[in-house]
Each structure stands twice: as C-alpha cells, then as structure tokens.
py3Dmol code that shows the C-alpha trace and the ligand (Angstrom):
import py3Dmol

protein = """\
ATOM      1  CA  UNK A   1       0.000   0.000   0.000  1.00  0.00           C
ATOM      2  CA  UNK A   2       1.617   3.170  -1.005  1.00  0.00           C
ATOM      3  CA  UNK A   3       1.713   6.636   1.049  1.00  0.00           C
ATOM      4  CA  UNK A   4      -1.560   8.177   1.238  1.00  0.00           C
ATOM      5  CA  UNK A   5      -3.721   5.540  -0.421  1.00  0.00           C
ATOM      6  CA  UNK A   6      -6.258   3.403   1.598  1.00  0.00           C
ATOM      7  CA  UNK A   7      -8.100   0.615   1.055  1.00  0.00           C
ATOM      8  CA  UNK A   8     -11.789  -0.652   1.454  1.00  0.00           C
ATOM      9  CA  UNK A   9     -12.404  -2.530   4.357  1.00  0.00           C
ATOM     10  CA  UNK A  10     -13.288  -6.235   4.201  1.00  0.00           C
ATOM     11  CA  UNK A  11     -16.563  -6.667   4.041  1.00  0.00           C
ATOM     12  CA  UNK A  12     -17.742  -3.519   3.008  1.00  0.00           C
ATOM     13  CA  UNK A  13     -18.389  -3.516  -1.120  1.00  0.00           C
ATOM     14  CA  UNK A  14     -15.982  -1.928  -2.743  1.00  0.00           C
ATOM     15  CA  UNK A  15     -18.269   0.008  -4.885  1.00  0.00           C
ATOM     16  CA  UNK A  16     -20.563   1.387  -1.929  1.00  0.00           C
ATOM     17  CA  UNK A  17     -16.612   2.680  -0.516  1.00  0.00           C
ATOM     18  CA  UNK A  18     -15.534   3.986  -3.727  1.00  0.00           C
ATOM     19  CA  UNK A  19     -18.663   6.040  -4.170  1.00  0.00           C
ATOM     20  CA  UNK A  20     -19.049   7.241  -0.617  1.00  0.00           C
ATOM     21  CA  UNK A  21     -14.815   8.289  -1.029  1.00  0.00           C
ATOM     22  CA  UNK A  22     -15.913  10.185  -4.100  1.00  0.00           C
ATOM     23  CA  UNK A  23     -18.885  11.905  -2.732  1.00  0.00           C
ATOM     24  CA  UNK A  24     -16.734  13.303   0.417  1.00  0.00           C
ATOM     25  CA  UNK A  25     -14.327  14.458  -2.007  1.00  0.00           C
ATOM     26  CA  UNK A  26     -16.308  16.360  -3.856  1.00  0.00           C
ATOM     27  CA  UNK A  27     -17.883  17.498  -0.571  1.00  0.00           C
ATOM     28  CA  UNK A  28     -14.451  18.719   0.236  1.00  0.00           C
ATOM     29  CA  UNK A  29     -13.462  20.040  -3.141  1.00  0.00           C
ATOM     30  CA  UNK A  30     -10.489  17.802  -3.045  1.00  0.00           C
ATOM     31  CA  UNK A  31      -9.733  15.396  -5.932  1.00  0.00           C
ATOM     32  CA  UNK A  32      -8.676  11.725  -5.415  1.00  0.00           C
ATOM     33  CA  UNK A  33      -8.459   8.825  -8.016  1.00  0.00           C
ATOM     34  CA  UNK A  34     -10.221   5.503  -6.819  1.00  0.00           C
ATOM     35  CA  UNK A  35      -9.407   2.173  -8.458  1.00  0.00           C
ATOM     36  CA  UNK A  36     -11.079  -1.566  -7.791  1.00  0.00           C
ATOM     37  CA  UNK A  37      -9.354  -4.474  -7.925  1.00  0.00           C
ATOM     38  CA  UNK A  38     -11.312  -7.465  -7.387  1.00  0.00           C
ATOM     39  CA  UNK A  39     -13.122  -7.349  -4.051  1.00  0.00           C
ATOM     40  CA  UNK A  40     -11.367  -4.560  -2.660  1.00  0.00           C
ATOM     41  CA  UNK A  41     -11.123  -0.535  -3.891  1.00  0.00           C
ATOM     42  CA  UNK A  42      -8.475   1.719  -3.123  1.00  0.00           C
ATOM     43  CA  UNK A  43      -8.341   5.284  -3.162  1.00  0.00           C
ATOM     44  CA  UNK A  44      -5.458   7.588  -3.220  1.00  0.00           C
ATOM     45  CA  UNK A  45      -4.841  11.328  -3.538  1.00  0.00           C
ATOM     46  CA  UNK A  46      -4.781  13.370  -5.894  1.00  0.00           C
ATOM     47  CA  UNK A  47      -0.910  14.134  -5.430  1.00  0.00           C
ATOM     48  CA  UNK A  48      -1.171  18.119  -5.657  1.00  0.00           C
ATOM     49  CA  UNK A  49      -3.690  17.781  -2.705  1.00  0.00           C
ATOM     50  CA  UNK A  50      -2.254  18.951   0.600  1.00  0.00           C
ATOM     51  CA  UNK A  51      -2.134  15.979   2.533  1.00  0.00           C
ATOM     52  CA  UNK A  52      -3.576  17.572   5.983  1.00  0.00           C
ATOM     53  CA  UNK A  53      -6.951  17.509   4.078  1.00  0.00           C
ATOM     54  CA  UNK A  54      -5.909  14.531   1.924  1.00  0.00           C
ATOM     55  CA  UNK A  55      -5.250  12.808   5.838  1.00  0.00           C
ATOM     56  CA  UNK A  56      -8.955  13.901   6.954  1.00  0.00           C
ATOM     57  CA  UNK A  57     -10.498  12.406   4.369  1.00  0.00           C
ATOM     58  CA  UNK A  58      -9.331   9.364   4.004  1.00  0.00           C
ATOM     59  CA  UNK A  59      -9.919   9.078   8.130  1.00  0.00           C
ATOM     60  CA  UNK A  60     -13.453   9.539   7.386  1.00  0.00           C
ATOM     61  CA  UNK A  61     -13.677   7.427   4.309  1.00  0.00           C
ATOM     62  CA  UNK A  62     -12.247   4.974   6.577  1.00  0.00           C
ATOM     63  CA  UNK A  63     -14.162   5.479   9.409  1.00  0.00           C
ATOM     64  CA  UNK A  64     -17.382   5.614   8.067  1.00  0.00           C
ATOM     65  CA  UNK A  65     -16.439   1.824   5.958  1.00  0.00           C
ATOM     66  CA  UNK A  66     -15.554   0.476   9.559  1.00  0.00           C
ATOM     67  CA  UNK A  67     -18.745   1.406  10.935  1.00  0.00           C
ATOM     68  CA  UNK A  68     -20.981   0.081   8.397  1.00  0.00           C
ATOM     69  CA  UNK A  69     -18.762  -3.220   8.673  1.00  0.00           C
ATOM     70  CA  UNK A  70     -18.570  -2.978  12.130  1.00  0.00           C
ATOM     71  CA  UNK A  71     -23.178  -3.003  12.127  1.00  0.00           C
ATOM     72  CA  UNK A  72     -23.434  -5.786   9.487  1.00  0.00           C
ATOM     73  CA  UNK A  73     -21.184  -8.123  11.502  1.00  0.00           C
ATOM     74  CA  UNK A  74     -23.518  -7.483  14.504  1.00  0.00           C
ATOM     75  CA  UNK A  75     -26.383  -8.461  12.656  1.00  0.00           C
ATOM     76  CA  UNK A  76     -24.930 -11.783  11.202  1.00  0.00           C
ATOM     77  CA  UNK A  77     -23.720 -12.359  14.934  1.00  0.00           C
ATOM     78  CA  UNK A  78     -27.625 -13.083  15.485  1.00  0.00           C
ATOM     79  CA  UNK A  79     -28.120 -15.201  12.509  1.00  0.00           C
ATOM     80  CA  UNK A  80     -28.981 -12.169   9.481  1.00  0.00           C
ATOM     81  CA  UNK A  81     -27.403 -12.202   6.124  1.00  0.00           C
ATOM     82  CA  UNK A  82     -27.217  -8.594   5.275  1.00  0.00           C
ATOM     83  CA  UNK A  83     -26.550  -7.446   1.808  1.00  0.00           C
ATOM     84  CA  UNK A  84     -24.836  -5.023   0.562  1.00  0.00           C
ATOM     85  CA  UNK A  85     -25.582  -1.040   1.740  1.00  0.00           C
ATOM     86  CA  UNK A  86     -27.899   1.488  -0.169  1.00  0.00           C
ATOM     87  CA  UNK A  87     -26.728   5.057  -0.029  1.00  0.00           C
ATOM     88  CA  UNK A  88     -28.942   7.810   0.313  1.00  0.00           C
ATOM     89  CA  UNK A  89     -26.897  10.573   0.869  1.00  0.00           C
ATOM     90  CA  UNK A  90     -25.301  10.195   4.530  1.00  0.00           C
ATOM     91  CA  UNK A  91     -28.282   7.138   5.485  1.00  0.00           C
ATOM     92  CA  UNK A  92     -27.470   3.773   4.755  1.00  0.00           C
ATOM     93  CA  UNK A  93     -29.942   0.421   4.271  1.00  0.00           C
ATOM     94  CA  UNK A  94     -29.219  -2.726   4.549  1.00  0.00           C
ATOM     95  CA  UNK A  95     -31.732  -5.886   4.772  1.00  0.00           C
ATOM     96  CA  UNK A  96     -31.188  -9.408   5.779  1.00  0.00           C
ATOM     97  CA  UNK A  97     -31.187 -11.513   2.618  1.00  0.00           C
ATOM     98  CA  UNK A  98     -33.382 -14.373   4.472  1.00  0.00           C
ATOM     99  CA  UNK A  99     -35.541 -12.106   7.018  1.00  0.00           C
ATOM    100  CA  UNK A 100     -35.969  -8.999   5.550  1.00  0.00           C
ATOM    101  CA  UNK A 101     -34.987  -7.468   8.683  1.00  0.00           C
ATOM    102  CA  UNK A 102     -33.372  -4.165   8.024  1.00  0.00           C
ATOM    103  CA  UNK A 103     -30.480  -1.970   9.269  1.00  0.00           C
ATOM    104  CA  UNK A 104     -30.375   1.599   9.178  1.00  0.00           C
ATOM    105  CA  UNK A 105     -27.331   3.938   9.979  1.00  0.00           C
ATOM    106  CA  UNK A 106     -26.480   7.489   9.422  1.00  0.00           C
ATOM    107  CA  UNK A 107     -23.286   8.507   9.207  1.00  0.00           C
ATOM    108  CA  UNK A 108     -22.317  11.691   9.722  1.00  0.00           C
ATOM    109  CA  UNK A 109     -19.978  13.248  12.926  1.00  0.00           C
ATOM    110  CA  UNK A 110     -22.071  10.975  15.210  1.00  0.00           C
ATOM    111  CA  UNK A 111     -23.439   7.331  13.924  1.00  0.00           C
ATOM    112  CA  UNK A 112     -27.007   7.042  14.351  1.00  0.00           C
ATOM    113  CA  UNK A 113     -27.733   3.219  14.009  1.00  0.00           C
ATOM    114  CA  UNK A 114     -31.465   1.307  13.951  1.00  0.00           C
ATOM    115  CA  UNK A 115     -32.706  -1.541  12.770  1.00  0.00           C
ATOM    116  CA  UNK A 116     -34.245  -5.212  13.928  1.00  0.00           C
ATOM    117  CA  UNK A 117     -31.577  -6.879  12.257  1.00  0.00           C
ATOM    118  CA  UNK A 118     -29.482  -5.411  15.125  1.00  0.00           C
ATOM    119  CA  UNK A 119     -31.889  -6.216  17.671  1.00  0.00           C
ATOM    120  CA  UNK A 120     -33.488  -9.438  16.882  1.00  0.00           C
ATOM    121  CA  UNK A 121     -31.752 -12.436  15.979  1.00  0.00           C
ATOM    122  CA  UNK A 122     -32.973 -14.117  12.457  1.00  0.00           C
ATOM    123  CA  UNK A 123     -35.959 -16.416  12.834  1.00  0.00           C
TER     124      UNK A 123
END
"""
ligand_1 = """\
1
ZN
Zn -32.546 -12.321 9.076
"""
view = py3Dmol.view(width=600, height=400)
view.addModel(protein, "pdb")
view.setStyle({"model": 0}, {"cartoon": {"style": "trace"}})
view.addModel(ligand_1, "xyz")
view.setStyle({"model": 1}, {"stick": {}})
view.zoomTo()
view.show()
C-alpha cells in the first residue's frame, strides 16, 4: 500500500466505498483517483492535494467503511445475512437476505444506528 492511499475494508463492497470516497471528495473540493481491484477498492490522492486535508479524508472514508462493517457483523452475529448497503446521501440500508430485517445507519460526525436486524436475531 503506497503513502496516502487506503483501502476498502473487508466486508464492506468496494463500490458502496468507492462512491461514498468520491462523494466526500467532492464534498471537500479535493480530488482523489479511486481504483477496484477485485473485491477490494483503493483510493489515493490526488498528489497536488495537501495531505492535511488529503489525511482527513481518508480518516473519514475509513471510518465511516468500519462502521458500516462494524453493524453488518452485529447483525450476522444473530443469525442475518445482510446485503450489501444502499446510499442515500449520509443514510445507509441494509436488509437481511433471508428475514428482511433491516439496518439503518447514518453517518455523519455521530453514527445514528437502527434496525431489527441489530436487535433481533434471524428467525
Ligand atoms: Zn434475518
């Protein structure tokens, strides 16, 4: 991994990362050049990009793909199968794939997490 790229977490679809990298770039008027390979995405800088900013972001980017793992591995701990997140702006969905049970987060400065599938285990 080179200096100042990251990666997408495991777990978390790549393309769900990529586009939530992109949209806090352009948030942040910064530039940065994603890539995928296979079931991971990277994203690096834009190398003319100071890299206090350039650090901030890719915290956040970071941050935010850790949470989202960290809420779909809770619900498979009692029994879901979450699929992949849908992105509405900062609110993500996800539903159990056998249940239907869903899991809603908002990201943001402060998590806001809800959801059966986080409550209840999977019939
Ligand atoms: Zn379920």
């Amino acid at each position: 991994m080179h200096r100042g790229q990251v990666s997408s977490p495991a777990g978390v679809d790549p393309e769900t990362w990529r586009e939530q990298i992109r949209h806090q770039a352009r948030q942040d008027k910064i530039r940065v050049i994603t890539r995928r390979d296979g079931t991971r995405a990277f994203a690096a800088l834009n190398p003319s990009v100071a890299d206090k900013r350039a650090g901030e972001l890719m915290q956040r980017a970071l941050a935010r793909g850790l949470e989202l793992q960290r809420l779909a591995q809770t619900a498979r701990e009692l029994g879901h199968k979450p699929i992949g997140w849908l992105r509405s702006d900062d609110e993500y969905v996800s539903v159990c794939s056998s249940c239907g049970a869903r899991i809603y987060a908002r990201v943001g400065a402060k998590t806001v997490d809800d959801g059966e599938a986080l409550t209840d285990p999977c019939p």
